[in-house]
N, C-alpha and C positions, 0 to 999 in steps of 0.2 A: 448329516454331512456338514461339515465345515467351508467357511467359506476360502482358506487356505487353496492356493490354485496353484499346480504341476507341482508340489513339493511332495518327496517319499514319503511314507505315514511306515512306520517302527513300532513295536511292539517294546513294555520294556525293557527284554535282555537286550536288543539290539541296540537300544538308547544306554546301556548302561557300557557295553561294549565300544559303540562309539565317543562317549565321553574317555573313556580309558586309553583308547585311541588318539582321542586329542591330549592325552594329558602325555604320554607320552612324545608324541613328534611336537607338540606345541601350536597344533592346528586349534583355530577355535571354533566351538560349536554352539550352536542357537537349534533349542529345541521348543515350540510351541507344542503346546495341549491342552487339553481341556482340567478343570481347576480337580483336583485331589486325585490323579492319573498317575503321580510319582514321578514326574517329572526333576523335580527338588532331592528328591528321596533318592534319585540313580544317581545323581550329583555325587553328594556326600557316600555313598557308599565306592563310588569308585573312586574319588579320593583314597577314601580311608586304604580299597586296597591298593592301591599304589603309593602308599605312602608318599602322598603329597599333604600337604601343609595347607586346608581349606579356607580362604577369606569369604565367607559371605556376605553379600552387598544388597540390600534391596532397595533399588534405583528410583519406586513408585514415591520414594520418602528422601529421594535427594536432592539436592539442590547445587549450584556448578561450584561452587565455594567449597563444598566439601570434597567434589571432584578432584577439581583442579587448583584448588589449593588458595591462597591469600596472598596478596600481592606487599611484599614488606621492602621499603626504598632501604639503600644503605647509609650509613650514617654519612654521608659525605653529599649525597643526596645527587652523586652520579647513576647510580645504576638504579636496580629492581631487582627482585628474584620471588619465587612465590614460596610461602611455606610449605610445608610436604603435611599434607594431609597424615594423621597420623596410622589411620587403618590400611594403609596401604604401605608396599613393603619396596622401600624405594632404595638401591642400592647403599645409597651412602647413609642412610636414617635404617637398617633396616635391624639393627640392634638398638634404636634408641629406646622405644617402651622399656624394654627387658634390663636395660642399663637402668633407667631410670627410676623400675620397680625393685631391683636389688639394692641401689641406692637410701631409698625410702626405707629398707628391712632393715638395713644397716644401721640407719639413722635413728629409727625406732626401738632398735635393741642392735645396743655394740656389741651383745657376745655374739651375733651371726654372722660380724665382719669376717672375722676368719673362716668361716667355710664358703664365702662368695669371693672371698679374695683372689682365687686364680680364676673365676667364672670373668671377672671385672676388668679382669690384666688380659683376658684372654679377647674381649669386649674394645678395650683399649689397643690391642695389638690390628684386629678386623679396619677398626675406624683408621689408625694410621695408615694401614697397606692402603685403602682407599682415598686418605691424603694424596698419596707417594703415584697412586695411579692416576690420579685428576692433573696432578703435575707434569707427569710426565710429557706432554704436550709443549711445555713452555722450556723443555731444556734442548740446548742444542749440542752441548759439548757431548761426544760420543760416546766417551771416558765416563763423565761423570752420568750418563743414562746408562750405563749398562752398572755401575754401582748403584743406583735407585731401583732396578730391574732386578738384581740381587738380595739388596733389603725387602719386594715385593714378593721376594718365590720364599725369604726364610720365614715372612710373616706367614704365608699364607700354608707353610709345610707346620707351625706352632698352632695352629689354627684347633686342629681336629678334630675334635666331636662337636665345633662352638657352630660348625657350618652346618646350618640345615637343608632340608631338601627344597628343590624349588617349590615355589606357593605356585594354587591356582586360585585364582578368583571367578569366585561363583557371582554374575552377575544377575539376579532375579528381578520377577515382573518387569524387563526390559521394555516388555509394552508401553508400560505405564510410566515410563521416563518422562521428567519435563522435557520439555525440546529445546531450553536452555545447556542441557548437559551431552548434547550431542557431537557438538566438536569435542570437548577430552574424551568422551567415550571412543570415536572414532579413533586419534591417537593412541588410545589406550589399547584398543585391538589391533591395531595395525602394527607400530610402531614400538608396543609393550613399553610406553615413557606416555610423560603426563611435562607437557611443558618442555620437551625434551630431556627430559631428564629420565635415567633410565629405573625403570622397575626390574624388582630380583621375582618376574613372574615367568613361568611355562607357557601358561596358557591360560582361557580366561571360557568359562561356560556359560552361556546366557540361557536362561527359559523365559516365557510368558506364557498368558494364556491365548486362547482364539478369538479371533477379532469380532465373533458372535455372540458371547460370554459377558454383554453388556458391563462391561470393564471399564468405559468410558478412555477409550485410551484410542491412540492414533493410529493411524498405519508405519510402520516400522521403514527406517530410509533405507533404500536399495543399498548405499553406502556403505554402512552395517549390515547388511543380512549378504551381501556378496564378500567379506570379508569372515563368511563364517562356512563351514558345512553345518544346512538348517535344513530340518524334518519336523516333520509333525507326526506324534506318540500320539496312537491308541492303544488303548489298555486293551492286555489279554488274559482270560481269566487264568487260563491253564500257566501263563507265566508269573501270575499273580501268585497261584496255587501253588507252585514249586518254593515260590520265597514264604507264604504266608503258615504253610503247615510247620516247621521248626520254629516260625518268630512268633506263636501265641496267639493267633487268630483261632478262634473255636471251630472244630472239627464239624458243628451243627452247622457252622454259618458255612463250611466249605461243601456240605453236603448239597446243603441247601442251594446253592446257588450254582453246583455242578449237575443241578437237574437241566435238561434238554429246555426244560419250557421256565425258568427259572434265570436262564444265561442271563438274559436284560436286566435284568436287574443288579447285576455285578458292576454296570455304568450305563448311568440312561439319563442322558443330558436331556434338558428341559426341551422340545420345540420350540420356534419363536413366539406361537400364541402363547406359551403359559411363562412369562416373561417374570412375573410373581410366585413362579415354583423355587423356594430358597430353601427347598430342603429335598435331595435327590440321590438314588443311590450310588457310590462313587467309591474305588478302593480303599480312600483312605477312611472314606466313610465307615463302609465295617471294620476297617481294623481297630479305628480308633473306639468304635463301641464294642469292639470284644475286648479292649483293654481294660473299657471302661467299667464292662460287665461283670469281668473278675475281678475289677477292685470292690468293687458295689457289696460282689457277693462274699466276700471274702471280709469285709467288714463289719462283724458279728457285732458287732454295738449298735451301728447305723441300720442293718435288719432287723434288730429289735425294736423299730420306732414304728413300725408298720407290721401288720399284719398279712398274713401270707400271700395273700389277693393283691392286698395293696404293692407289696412287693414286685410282684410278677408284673403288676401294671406300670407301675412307675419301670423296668426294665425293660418294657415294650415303650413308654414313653422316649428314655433314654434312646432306643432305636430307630424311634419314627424321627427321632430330631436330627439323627446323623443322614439317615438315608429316606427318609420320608416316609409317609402313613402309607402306602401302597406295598412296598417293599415290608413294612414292619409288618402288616397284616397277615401279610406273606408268609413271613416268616414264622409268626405266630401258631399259626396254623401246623407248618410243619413241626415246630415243638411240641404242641399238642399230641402229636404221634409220639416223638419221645417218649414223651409221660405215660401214654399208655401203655407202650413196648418196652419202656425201662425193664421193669422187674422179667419179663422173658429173657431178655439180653443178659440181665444178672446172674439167675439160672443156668444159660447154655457160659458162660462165664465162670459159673463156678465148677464147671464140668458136667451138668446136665444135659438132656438132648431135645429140641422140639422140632417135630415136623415142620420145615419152611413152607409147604407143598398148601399147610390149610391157610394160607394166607395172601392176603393180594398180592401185587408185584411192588405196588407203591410202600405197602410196609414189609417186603421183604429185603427192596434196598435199604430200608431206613435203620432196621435190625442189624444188616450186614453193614453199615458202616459205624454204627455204634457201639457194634460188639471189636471192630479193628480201632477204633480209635480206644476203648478202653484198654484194649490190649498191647496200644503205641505206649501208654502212659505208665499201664503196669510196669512194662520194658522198661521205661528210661527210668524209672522208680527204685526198681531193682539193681541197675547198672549207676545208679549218682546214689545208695547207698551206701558206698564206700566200700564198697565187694569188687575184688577183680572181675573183670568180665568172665572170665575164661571161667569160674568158680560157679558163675550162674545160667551158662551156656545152657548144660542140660535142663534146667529147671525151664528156662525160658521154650526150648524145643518141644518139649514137654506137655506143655499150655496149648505151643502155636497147631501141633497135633493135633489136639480135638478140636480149637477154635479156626481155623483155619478148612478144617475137615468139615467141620458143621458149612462153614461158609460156600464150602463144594457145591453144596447142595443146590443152589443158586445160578440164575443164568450166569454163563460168563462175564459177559456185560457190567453185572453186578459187582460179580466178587473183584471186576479191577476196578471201577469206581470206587469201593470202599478202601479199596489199599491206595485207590489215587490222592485219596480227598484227605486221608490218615496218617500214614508210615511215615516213616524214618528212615529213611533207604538208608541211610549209612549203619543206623543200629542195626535195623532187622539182617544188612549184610554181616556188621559184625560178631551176630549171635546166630549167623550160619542157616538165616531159616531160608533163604531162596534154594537150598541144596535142601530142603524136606522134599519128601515123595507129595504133602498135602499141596504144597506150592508152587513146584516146578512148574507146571503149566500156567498158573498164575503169573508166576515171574519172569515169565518168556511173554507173556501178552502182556502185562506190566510193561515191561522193557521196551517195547514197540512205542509204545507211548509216551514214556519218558524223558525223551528229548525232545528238549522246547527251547 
């Protein structure tokens, strides 16, 4: 447990839901959790689908200057005004990088003047209406305001594709903020302006981690955290599970970690005595080593520098370092069944039959999700071929017939686990196999479980 008190603990759809949430009404959210939970990761993915426009900021490495900007006197040595920080998208600066990086192309080479020329005019027209707007405060004749108000609607109807969507700014490790940069951060969520001046922001997401997480960082000012809707994410394997089988996480590692007596290890933050545990298991932890793992193996040059043992060892190395020696052992272990059961899985794969009945229960699951995930890959194998679907429908039907059938044989228990831990729900529904006679029952208790 955390030491986090009366705040809702989220799972990650619900954190990725509520960021989407705020990006639309422009509510801002603070989400604390524990380090590699995907807290960052729900971020940027609900940006992307909402096509918002992502600023990430990490606040541990800021300082108030970059904040809130540089204080520049005017030449007359009346006034002050601050500089506008350049990463941040401040209404009347908020074409200048892009102005000033087509500028540079142009300058570098004069034949691309002409294809940025209406990009520039278009740049040019944005920053005047913004002139024309700031002024309009200082005119009184009503006549000559409602012609300024005019020039401001034709610029802004010339405008069109130049207008992007509103930004959100991703503020990260919020924890870990100097406490110098706490007033602009303050205005910054509150007020969506830095200095008063206003920002072209939506909304503004913060994460950190848990104030147990020896972070060395402060406790967060009520100021800021009442200014936000803030929860605290715990990871759930099964929501893990649903995003991790399509994005590249290995089939073994979901098997492996969807056993009953296995679940801990999918995140299993240090207690306070092992304060020097900096290696522990955590989701970003396997995914990044099953990334890792198929680059490794995938790179026939660099496995020729090792020998077969060596090999296998240094890719248990690689695992002990994302998620710890506990967790790797672990997992090694359950490999080791692979290896064994490989070549039976091949066999009932290539349409052979073996009795499940002479085999324990631990490597009956092991069989039945090895034989579905061979079968997930064969699928999309055959369908990103460059073959219409509809052309390979019966062949795939075909296959799932005997493999699927073999898989019958198996407590139920089983046979959904392996289609949990494997499938492709959207292919296998596109290649029609939840309507086979071998599956129906499967994909009605599938189904039960499916929504997470």
């Amino acid at each position: 447990m955390s030491k986090l008190q009366n705040i809702r603990q989220i799972d990650q759809r619900k954190a990725k839901l509520n960021y989407k949430f705020s990006i639309r009404t422009g509510r801002n959210c603070l989400i604390l959790g524990p380090s590699g939970s995907g807290k960052t990761e729900m971020a940027y993915q609900a940006c992307a689908e909402e096509n918002s426009n992502c600023i990430y900021w990490n606040l541990s490495v800021c300082e108030r200057p970059e904040l809130q900007g540089i204080p520049v006197v005017s030449k007359d040595g009346l006034t002050a005004s601050y500089a506008a920080p350049q990463r941040l998208p401040f209404r009347d600066t908020r074409f200048h990088g892009h102005k000033v990086a087509l500028q540079k192309m142009c300058t570098a080479d004069p034949n691309l003047r002409e294809h940025f020329q209406d990009e520039l005019g278009l740049i040019e027209k944005y920053e005047n209406m913004v002139a024309l707007q700031d002024g309009l405060q200082y005119i009184g004749d009503e006549m000559v305001r409602g012609k300024v108000v005019d020039s401001i609607k034709l610029l802004n109807e010339a405008l069109g594709d130049l207008m992007l969507n509103d930004s959100t700014i991703l503020f990260d490790e919020v924890e870990k903020a100097p406490p110098e940069i706490l007033q602009p951060l303050l205005e910054a969520v509150q007020m969506h302006s830095i200095n008063g001046r206003e920002m072209f922001v939506k909304t503004f997401l913060l994460t950190g981690n848990l104030p147990d997480e020896i972070v060395h960082s402060d406790p967060l000012s009520h100021a800021l955290t009442n200014r936000c809707n803030v929860y605290e994410l715990v990871p759930d394997f099964d929501v893990w599970q649903a995003w991790a089988r399509p994005n590249g996480v290995k089939p073994l590692v979901l098997g492996f970690l969807g056993r009953p007596e296995n679940r801990e290890l999918f995140h299993k933050r240090p207690k306070n005595n092992e304060i020097f545990s900096y290696s522990y298991p955590t989701p970003r932890g396997w995914t990044e080593w099953s990334y890792m793992d198929s680059e490794t193996t995938a790179d026939e040059e660099f496995c020729k520098l090792m020998s077969e043992k060596d090999l296998g060892e240094f890719r248990k190395d690689l695992l002990a370092a994302k998620v710890g020696e506990e967790a790797a052992e672990k997992f090694d272990t359950w490999v080791e069944y692979y290896r064994e059961l490989d070549p039976k899985v091949d066999e009932v794969f290539k349409g052979g039959y073996l009795d499940i009945s002479e085999y324990p229960e631990d490597k009956q699951l092991i069989m039945c999700i090895n034989l579905s995930a061979r079968y997930t890959e064969w699928a999309r194998s055959l369908i990103n071929g460059g073959h219409n679907i509809q052309d390979k429908v019966q062949e795939a039907q075909e296959r799932a017939q005997h493999i699927f059938g073999w898989i019958r044989q198996a407590h139920m228990d089983f046979q959904v686990a392996s289609v949990r831990s494997t499938c492709d729900l959207k292919l296998y529904e596109d290649l029609g196999l939840h309507e086979l006679d071998v599956t129906e029952e499967l994909w009605r208790e599938f189904n039960k479980l499916a929504v997470v």
